[in-house]
C-alpha positions as CSV (number, residue, x, y, z in Angstrom):
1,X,-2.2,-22.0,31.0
2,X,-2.3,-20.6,34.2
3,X,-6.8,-20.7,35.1
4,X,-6.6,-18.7,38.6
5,X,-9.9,-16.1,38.7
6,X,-11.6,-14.7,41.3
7,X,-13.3,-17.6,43.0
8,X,-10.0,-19.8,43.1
9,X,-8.1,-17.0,44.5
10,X,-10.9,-16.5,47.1
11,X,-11.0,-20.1,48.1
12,X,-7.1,-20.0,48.6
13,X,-7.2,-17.1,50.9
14,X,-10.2,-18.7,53.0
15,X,-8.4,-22.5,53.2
16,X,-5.2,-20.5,54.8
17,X,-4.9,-21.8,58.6
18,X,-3.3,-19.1,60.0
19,X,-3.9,-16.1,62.0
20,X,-3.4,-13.1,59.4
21,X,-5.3,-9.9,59.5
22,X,-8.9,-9.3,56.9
23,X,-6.6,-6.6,55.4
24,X,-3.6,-8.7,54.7
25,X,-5.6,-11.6,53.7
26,X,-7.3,-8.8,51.2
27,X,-3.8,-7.6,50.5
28,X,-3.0,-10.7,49.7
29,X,-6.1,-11.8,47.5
30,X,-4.9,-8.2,45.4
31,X,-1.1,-9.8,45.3
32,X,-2.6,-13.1,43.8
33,X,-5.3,-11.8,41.5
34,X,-2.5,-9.3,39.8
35,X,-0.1,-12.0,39.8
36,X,-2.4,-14.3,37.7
37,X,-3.2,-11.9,35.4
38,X,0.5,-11.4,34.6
39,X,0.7,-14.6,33.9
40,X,-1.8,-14.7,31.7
41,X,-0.9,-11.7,29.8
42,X,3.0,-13.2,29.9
43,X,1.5,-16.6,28.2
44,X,-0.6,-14.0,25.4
45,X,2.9,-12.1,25.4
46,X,4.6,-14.9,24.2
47,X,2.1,-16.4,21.7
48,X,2.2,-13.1,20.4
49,X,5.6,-12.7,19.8
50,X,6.1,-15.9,18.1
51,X,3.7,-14.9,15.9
52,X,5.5,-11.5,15.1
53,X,8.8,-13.6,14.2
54,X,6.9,-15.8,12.0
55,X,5.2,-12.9,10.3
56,X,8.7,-11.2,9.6
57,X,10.2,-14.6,8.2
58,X,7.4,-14.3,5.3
59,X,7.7,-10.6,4.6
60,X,11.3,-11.3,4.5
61,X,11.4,-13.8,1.8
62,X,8.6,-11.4,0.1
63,X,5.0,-12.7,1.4
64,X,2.4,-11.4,3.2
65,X,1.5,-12.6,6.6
66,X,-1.9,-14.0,7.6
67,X,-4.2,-11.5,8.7
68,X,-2.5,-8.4,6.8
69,X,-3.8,-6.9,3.9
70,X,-1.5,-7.9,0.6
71,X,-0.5,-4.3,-1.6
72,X,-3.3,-3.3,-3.6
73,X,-2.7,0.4,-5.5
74,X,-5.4,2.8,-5.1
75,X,-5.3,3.5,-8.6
76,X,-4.4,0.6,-11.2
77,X,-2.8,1.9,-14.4
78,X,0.4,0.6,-16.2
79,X,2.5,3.7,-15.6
80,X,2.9,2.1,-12.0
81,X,5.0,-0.4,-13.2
82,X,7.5,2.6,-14.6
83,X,10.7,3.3,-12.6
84,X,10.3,5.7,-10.1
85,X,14.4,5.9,-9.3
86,X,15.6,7.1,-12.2
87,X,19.1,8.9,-11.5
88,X,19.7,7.2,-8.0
89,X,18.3,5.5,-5.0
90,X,15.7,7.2,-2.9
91,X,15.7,6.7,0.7
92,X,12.6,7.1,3.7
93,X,13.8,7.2,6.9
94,X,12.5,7.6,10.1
95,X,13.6,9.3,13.4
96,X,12.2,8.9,16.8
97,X,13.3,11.2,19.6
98,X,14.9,10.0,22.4
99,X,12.5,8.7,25.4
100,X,9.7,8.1,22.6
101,X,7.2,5.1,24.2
102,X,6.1,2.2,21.7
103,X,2.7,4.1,21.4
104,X,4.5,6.9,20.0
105,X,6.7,5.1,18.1
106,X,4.2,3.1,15.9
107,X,2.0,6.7,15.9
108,X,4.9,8.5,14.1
109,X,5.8,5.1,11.5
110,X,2.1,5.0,11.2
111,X,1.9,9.1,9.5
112,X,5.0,9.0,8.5
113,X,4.4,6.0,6.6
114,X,1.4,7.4,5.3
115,X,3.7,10.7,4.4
116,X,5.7,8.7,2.3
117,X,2.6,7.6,0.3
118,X,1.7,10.6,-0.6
119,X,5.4,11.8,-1.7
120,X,5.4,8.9,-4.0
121,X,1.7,9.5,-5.0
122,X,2.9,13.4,-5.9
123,X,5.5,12.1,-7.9
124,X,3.7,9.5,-9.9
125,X,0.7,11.8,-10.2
126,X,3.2,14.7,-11.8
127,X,4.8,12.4,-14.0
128,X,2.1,10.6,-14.9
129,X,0.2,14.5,-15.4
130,X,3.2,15.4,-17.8
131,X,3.0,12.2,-20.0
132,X,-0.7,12.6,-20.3
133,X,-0.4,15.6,-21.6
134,X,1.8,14.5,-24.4
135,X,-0.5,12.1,-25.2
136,X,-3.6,14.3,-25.3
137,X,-1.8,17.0,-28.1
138,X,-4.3,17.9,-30.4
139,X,-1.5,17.9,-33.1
140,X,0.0,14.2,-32.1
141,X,-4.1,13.0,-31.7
142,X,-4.7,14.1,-35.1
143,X,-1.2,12.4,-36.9
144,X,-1.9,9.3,-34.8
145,X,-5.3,9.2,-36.3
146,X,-4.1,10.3,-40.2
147,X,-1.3,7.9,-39.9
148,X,-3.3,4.3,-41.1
149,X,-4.5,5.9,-44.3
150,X,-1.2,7.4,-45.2
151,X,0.3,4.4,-44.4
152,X,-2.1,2.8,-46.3
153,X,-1.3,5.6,-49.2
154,X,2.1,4.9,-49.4
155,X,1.8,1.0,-49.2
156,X,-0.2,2.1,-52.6
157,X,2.4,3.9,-54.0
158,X,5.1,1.4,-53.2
159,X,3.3,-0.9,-55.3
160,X,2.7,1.4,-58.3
161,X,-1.2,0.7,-58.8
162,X,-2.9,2.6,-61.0
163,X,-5.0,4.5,-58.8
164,X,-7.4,7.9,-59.2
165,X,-5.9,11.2,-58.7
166,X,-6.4,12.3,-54.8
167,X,-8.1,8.9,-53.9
168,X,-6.0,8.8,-51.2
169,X,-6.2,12.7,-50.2
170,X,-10.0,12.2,-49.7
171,X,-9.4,9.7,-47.3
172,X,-6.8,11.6,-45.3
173,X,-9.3,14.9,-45.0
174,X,-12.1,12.6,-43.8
175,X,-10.2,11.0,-41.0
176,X,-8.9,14.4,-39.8
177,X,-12.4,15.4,-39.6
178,X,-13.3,12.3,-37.9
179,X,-10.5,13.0,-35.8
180,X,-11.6,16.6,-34.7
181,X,-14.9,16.2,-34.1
182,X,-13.7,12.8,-31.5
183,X,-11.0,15.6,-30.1
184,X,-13.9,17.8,-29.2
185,X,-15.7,15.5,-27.5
């Protein structure tokens, strides 16, 4: 790596043997200080982009780079591991206008990235909304709850015991009231 700072630069300028001007030798000294700090930043440049190419080889074959932050949902559940592309393939693109600077360019990926989130978010949420919903029936809560004993009932039946009259009838009121009062709640 290229070490040239202030001092070394300084030192150059004031070993020169010749007859040049205190503004050219200034001149000078600005020529040399900027030129050592492109190197510098050309050296950082290039460590840096190495890094980048070996960051996309592990995302490509499905890893996460050092340093980044694997996928973690903001809200575990296992609806999220329902399909989402149903009927056909989705698409996110992203356009950037012509004359758009690198700034820009990871400005707009960076909302429209988070734009996409939310789209996805919207859907889950409403799917997920609508199968809640179903699940929360009063009417389905109260079979789901009824069904053991009448299963139970029948199992009885099938086997032709000899059994009181409404044994099983008692047991089917009780775990509908259970069943209410829990709904209420």
């Amino acid at each position: 790596e290229m070490e040239m700072d202030e001092e070394s630069i300084a030192d150059i300028i004031k070993g020169m043997k010749c007859s040049i001007s205190s503004e050219a030798k200034k001149e000078i000294h600005g020529i040399m200080r900027d030129f050592a700090k492109d190197c510098r930043s050309y050296l950082k440049t290039t460590d840096k982009l190495a890094q980048v190419k070996d960051h996309l080889i592990i995302i490509g074959k499905g890893g996460c780079p050092p340093g980044h932050k694997p996928f973690k949902p903001g809200h575990e559940c296992k609806e999220l591991n329902h399909t989402m592309c149903k009927q056909a393939a989705k698409s996110y693109t992203i356009d950037l206008p012509l004359g758009t600077t690198y700034r820009r360019a990871k400005e707009i990926l960076h909302m429209e990235s988070m734009k996409c989130e939310l789209e996805i978010d919207e859907l889950f949420y409403e799917e997920l909304k609508a199968s809640k919903k179903k699940a929360t029936n009063f009417e389905k809560f109260i079979e789901d709850c009824t069904r053991p004993a009448q299963t139970q009932a029948q199992l009885v039946s099938e086997l032709d015991l000899d059994c009181p009259a409404g044994l099983f009838g008692q047991t089917n009121k009780v775990t509908k009231e259970m069943a209410v009062h829990m709904y209420r709640k």
